[in-house]
C-alpha positions as CSV (number, residue, x, y, z in Angstrom):
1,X,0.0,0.0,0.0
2,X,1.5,3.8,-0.8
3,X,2.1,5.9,1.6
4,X,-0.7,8.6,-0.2
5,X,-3.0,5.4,0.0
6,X,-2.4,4.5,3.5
7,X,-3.0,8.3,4.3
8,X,-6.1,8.6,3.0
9,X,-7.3,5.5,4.5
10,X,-6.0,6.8,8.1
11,X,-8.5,9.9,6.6
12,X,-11.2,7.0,6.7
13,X,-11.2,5.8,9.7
14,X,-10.7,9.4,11.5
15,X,-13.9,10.2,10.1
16,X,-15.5,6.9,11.0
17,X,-14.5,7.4,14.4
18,X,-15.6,11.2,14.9
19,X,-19.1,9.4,13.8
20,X,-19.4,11.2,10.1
21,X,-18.9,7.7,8.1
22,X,-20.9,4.3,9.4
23,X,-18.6,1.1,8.4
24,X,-21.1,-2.1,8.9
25,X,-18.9,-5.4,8.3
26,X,-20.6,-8.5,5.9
27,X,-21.8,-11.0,8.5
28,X,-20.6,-13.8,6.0
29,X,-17.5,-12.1,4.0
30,X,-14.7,-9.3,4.3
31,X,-16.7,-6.8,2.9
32,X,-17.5,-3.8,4.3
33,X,-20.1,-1.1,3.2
34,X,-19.6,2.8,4.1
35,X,-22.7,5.0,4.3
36,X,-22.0,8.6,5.5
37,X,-24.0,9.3,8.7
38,X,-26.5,11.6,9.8
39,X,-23.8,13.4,11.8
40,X,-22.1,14.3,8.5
41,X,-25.7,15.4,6.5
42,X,-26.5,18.1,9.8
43,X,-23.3,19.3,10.4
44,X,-22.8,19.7,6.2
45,X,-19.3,18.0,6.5
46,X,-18.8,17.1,2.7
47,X,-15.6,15.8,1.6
48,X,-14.2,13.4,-0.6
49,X,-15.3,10.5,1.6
50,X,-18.2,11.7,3.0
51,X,-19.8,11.8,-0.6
52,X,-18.4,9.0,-2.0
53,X,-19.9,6.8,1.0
54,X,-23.3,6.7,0.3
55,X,-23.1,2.7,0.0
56,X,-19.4,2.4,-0.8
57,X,-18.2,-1.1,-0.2
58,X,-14.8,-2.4,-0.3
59,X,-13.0,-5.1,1.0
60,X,-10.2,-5.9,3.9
61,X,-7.6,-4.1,1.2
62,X,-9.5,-1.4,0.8
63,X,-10.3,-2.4,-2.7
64,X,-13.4,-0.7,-4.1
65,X,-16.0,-3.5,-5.0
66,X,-19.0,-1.3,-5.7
67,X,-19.2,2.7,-5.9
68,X,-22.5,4.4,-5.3
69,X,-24.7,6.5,-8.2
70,X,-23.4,9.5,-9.1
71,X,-25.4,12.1,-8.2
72,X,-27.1,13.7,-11.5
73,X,-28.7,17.1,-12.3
74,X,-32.0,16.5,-14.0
């Protein structure tokens, strides 16, 4: 893993903890799916990871299995 890769991860998981990003584990695999919490919607904390977690999953490397829909202007 890169260092700039293992940063951002460490970016990750400081959100996760400070409550903005909800990580729920697979009960039956090592995936894990990221959903930005309702923390991060009232205090307006939009970031890179905070919008790209809106059903995010990856697996134990961090590897990005399934990205969310892009939000679109209609």
């Amino acid at each position: 893993m890169t260092i700039y890769k293992r940063m951002e991860i460490q970016f990750l998981h400081q959100l996760i903890d400070e409550g903005y990003i909800y990580a729920q584990q697979h009960p039956d695999s090592e995936l894990t799916i990221y959903n930005y919490s309702p923390k991060a919607q009232y205090e307006r904390v939009w970031n890179e990871w905070t919008l790209l977690c809106r059903g995010l999953i990856m697996d134990r490397d961090y590897q990005i299995i399934a990205r969310p829909f892009r939000n679109r202007k209609f």
